[in-house]
C-alpha positions as CSV (number, residue, x, y, z in Angstrom):
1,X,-117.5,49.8,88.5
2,X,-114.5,51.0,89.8
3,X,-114.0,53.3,87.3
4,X,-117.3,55.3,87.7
5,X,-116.7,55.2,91.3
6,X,-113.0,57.3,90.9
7,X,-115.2,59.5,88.6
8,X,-118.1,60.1,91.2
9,X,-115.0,60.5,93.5
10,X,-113.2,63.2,91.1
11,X,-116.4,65.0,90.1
12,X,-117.2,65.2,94.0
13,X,-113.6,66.8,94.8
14,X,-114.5,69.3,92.4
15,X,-117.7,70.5,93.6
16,X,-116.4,70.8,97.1
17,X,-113.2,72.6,95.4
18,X,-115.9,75.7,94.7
19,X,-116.9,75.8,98.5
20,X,-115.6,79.2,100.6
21,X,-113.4,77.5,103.3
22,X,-112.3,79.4,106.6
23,X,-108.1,79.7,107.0
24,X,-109.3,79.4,110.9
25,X,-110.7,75.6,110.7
26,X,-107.9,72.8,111.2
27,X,-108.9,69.4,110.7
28,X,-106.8,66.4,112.0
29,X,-107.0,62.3,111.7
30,X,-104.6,59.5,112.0
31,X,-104.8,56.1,110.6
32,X,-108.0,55.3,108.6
33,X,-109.4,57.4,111.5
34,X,-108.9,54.3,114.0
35,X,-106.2,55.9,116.3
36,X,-105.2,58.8,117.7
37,X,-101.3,58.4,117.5
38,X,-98.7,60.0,115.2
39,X,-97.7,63.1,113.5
40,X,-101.2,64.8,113.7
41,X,-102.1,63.9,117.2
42,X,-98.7,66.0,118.4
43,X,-99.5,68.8,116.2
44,X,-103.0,69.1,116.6
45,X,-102.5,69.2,120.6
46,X,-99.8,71.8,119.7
47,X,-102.6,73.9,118.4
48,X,-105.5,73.4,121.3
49,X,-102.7,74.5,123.8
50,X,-101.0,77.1,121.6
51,X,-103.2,78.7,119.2
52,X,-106.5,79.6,120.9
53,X,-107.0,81.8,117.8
54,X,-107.4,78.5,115.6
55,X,-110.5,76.4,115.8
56,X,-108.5,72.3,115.7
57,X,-111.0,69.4,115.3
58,X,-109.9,65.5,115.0
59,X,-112.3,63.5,113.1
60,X,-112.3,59.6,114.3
61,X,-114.0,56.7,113.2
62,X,-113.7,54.7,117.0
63,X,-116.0,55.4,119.4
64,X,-112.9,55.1,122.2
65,X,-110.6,57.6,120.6
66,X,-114.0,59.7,120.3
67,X,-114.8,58.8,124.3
68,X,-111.0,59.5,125.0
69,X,-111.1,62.7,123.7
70,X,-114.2,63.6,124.7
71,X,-112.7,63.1,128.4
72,X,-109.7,64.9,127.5
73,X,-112.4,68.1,126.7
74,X,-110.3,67.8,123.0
75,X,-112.6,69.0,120.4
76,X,-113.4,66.0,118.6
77,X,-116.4,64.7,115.9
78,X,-117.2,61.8,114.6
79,X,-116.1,60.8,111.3
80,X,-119.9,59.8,110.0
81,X,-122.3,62.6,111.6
82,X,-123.7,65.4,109.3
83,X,-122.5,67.9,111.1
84,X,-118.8,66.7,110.6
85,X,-119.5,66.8,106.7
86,X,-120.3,70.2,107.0
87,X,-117.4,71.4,108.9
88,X,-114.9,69.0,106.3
89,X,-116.6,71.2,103.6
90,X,-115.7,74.5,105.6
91,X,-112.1,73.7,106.9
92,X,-108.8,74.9,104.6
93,X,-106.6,72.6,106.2
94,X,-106.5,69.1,106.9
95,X,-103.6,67.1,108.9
96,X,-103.3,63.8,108.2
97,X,-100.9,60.5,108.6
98,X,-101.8,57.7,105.7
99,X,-103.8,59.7,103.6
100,X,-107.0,61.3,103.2
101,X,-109.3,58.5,104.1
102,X,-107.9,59.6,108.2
103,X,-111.1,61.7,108.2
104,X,-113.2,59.3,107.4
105,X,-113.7,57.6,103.6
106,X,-116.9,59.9,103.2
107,X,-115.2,63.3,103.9
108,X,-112.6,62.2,102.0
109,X,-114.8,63.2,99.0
110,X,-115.9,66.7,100.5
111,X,-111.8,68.6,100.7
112,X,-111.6,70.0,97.1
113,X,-109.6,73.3,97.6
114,X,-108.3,72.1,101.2
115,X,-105.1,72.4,101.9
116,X,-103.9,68.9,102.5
117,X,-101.2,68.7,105.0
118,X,-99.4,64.7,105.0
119,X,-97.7,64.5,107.8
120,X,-96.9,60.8,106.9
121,X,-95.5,58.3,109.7
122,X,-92.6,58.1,110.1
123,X,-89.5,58.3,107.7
124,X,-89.3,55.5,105.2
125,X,-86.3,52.7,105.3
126,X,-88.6,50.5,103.3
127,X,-90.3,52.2,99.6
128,X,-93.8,53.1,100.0
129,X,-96.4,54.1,97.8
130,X,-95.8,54.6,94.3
131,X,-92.2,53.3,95.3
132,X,-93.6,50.1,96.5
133,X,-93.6,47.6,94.1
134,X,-96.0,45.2,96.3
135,X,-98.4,48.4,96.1
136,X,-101.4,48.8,93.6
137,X,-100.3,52.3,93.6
138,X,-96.6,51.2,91.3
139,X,-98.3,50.7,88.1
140,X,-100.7,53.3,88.7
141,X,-100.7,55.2,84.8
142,X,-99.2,59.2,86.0
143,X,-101.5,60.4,84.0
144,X,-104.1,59.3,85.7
145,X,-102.1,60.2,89.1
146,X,-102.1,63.7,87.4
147,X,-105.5,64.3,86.7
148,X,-106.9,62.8,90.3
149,X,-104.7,65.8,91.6
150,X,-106.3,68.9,89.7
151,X,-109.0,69.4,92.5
152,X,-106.1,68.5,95.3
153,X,-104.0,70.9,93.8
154,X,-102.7,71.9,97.5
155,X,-101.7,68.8,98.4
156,X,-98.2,68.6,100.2
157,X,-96.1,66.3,102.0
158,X,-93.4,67.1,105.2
159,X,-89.7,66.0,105.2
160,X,-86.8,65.9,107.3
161,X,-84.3,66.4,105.0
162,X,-82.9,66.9,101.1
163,X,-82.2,63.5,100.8
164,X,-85.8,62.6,101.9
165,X,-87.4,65.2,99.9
166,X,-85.7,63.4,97.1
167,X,-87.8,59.7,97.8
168,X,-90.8,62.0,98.4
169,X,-90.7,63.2,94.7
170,X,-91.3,59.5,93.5
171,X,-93.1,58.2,96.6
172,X,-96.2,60.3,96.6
173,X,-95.9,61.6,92.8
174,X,-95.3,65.3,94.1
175,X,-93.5,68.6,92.4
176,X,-90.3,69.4,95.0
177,X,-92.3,72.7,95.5
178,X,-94.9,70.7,97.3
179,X,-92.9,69.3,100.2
180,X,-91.9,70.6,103.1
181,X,-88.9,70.2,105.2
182,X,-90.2,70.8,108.4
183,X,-89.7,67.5,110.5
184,X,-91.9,65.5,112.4
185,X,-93.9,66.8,115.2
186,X,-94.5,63.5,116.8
187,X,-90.5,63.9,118.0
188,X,-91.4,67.5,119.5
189,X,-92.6,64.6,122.3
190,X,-88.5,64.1,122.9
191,X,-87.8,67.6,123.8
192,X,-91.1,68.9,125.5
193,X,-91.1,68.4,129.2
194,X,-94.4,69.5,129.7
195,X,-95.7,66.0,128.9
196,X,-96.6,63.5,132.1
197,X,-95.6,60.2,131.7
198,X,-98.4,58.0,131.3
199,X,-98.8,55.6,134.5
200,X,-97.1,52.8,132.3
201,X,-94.0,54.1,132.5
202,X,-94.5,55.6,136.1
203,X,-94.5,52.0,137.1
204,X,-91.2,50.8,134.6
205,X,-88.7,53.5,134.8
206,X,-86.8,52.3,137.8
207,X,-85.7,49.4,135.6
208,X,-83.8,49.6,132.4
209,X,-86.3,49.5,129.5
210,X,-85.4,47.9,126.5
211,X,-87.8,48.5,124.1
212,X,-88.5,45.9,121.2
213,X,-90.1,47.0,118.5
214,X,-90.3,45.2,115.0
215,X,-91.8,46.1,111.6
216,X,-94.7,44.5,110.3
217,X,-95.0,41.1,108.2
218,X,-96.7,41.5,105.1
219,X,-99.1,44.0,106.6
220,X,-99.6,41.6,109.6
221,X,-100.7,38.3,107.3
222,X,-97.8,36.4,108.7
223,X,-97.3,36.2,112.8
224,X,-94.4,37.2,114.2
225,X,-94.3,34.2,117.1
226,X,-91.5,35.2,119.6
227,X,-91.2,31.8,121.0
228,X,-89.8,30.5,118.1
229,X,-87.2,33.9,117.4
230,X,-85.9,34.1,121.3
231,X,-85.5,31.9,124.1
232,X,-87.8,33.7,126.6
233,X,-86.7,32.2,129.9
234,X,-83.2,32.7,129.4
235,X,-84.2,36.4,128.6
236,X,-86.2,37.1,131.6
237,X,-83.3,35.7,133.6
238,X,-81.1,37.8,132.2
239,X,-83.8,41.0,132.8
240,X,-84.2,39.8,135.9
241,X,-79.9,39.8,136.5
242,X,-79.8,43.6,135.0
243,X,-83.0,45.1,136.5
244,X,-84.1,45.3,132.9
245,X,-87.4,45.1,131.7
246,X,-88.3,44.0,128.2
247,X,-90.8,46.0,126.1
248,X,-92.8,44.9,123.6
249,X,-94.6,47.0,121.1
250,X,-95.4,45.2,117.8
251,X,-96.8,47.2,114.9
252,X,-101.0,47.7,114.8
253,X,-101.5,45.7,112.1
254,X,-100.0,42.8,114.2
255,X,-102.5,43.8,117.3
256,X,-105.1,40.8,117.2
257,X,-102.5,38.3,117.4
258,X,-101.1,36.0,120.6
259,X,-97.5,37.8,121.7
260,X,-96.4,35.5,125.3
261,X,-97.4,32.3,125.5
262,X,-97.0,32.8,129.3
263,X,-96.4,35.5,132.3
264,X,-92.8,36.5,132.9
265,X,-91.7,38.7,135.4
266,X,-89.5,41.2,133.3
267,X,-91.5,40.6,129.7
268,X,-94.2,42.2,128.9
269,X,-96.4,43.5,125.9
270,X,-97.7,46.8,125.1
271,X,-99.0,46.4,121.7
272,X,-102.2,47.1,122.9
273,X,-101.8,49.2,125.6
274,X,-102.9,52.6,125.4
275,X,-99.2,54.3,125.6
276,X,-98.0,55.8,122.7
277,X,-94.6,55.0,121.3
278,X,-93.2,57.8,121.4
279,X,-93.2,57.8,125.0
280,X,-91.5,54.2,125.0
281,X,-88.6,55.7,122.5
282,X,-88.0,58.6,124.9
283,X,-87.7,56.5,128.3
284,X,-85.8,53.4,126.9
285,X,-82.5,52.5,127.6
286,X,-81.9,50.6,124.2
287,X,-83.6,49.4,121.3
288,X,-84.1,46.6,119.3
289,X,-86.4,46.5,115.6
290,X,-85.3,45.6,112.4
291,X,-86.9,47.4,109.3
292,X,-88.7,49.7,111.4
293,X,-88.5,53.4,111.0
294,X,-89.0,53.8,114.4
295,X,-85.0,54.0,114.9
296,X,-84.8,56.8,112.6
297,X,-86.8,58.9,115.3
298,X,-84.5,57.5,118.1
299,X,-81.3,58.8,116.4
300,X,-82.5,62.2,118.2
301,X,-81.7,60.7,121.4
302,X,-78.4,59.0,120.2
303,X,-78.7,55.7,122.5
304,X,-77.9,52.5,121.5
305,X,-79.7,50.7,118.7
306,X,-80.2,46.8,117.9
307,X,-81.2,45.7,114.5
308,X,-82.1,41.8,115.3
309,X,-82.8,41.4,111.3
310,X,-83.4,37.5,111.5
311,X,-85.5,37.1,108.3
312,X,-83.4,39.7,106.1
313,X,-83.0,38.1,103.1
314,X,-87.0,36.5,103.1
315,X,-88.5,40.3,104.0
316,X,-86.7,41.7,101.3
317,X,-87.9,39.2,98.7
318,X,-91.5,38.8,100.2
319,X,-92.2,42.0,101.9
320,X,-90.6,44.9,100.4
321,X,-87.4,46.5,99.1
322,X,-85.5,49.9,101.0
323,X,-84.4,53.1,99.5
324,X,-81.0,52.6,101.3
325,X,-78.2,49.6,101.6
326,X,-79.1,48.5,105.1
327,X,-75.6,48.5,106.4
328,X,-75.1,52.2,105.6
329,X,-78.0,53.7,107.0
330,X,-78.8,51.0,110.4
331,X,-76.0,52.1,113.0
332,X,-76.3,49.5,115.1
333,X,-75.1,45.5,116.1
334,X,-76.7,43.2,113.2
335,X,-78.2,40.0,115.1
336,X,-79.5,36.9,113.5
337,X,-80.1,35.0,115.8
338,X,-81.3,35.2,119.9
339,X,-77.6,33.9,120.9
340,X,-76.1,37.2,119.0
341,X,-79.1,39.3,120.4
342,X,-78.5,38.5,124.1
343,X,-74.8,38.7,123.8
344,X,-75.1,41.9,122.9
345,X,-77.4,43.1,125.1
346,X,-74.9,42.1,127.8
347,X,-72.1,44.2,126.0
348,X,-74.0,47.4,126.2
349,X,-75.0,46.6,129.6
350,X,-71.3,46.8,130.5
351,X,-71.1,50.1,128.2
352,X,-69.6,48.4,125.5
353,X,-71.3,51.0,122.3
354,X,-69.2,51.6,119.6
355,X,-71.6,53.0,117.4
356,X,-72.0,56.3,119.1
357,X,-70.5,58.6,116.0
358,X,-72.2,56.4,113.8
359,X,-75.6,57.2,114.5
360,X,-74.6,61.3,114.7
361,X,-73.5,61.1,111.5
362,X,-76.5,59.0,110.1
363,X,-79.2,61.7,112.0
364,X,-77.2,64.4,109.6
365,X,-78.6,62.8,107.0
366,X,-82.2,62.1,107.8
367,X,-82.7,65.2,109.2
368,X,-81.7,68.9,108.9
369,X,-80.3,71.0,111.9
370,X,-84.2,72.3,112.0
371,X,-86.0,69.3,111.9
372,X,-83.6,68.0,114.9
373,X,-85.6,69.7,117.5
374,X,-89.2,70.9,118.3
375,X,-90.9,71.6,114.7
376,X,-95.2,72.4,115.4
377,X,-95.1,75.9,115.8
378,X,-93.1,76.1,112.7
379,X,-94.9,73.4,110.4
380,X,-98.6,75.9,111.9
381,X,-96.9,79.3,110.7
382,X,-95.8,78.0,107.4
383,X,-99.0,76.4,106.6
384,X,-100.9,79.1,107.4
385,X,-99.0,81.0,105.0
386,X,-99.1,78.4,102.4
């Protein structure tokens, strides 16, 4: 059954693959078409307020990005309307985050002969894709990889750097030809002014944010329970002590669950508010994840980084493996334990950071000198001349 399907799936990419499409039609989606958040919603805003000669779309499958947008006066369709196949079947290029299944899993079917931009989320510490050995991608036959990407012959992936290029080769199954070094435009957020701060952080940034923000477990199938990892009153005191507040933003797939048993007066979670993290890395003070790449983005800002890595060894042998030895590539204080993760809160408080060349000299290697500043208008102009 599933067989026939992926050949249904392949003969339909190749119909579509015959259809005239418009170089003027961009479409755009972000993860499975439930958010609008990452890489495309950055670049696609770059287009509505830059490019008035390109016609941008975002496709969504939730009715309150679709409402949000709508509000916004963003152009915006809904992933299952008719009239949103028959624009996916006109548009050359299409942004995207995960994959193609951002638009929607019908449209998916309907980009033969797109160009298919993946903008991907973030830059990997731990493997992905066809790297992932916990994916069933790994033992995916590349011949069969091969032939599903005759009639998405323009697909392409964005990098940072050479030396992520280089895991992209093996991660997605590209040619080096087919990705680009062009950065992320999700950090163009770090450098453009032009962007209000949302009423979230109106209301925090007299205080010292310290943003916490860990990595998934197993896709969200086992709770991260921060009762048990920190001692929560002794950490609001010490908030409290600092004028500190203390952020958290757990991963989406974590979303549904419990984070605070109770109020405190300098804790709080954000994992569902609407405030996107990118805004949180640009107006904290310090912060703290593990496996995350979020702290690959904050190395643009150079500020202190906390890497409270209390289940090391089990993640690696239950969740996944990294392209990198930890130690070289996480430029921060290594904290097992709340104890270690308090006390060293308290020496960067007092402006104890001695990892300050260390993270300058890791960003060199995650990202080129063009990737380390605004990138959108650039990624648009070479796409467009793909």
């Amino acid at each position: 059954m599933k067989i026939l399907k992926r050949i249904k799936f392949m003969l339909m990419l190749l119909y579509t693959s015959t259809f005239p499409r418009c170089e003027k039609i961009l479409i755009f989606g972000s993860w499975l078409g439930e958010k609008y958040a990452d890489n495309p919603r950055y670049l696609f805003e770059y287009v509505i307020k830059n490019r008035p000669d390109l016609k941008a779309i975002w496709i969504t499958s939730n009715q309150d990005v679709f409402k949000e947008l709508q509000k916004k006066q963003y152009p915006v369709m809904m992933a299952d309307e008719s009239e949103t196949h028959k624009i996916i079947k006109k548009a050359k290029y299409i942004f995207t985050a995960t994959g193609i299944f951002d638009i929607g899993v019908e449209n998916s079917r309907l980009i033969g002969g797109a160009f298919l931009i993946n903008l991907w989320h973030g830059i990997p510490l731990k493997k992905i894709m066809y790297d992932d050995k916990h994916s069933a991608l790994h033992n995916r036959s590349k011949l069969v990889t091969l032939v599903e990407k005759i009639p998405l012959r323009n697909y392409f992936v964005i990098s940072t750097s050479t030396a992520i290029t280089q895991i992209y080769q093996s991660a997605f199954r590209v040619k080096k030809s087919h990705i680009l070094e062009l950065g992320q435009p999700r950090n163009d957020y770090f450098y453009d002014k032009s962007y209000p701060a949302s009423s979230l952080i109106q209301e925090l940034k007299s205080k010292n944010i310290i943003l916490y923000m860990p990595t998934h477990r197993n896709e969200g199938k086992k709770q991260i329970n921060l009762d048990n990892l920190m001692d929560l009153n002794r950490l609001n005191k010490w908030c409290e002590e600092t004028n500190s507040i203390f952020v958290i933003k757990k991963h989406f797939y974590h979303s549904k669950e419990k984070t605070l048993e109770k109020e405190y007066s300098s804790i709080i979670d954000v994992t569902n508010e609407k405030v996107d993290a990118q805004e949180l890395l640009k107006y904290s003070k310090i912060l703290i994840t593990d496996y995350s790449s979020c702290y690959i983005d904050y190395l643009l800002l150079n500020r202190p980084i906390i890497f409270f890595n209390y289940d090391y060894d089990d993640y690696l042998r239950m969740d996944r493996s990294l392209y990198f030895p930890y130690e070289k590539v996480t430029p921060g204080e290594k904290c097992q334990n709340f104890d270690e993760l308090l006390v060293t809160l308290q020496n960067l408080y007092v402006g104890k950071d001695d990892y300050r060349e260390q993270r300058e000299n890791i960003k060199t290697f995650f990202y080129s000198s063009e990737t380390q500043k605004s990138v959108s208008e650039k990624i648009i102009n070479h796409v467009l001349n793909l």
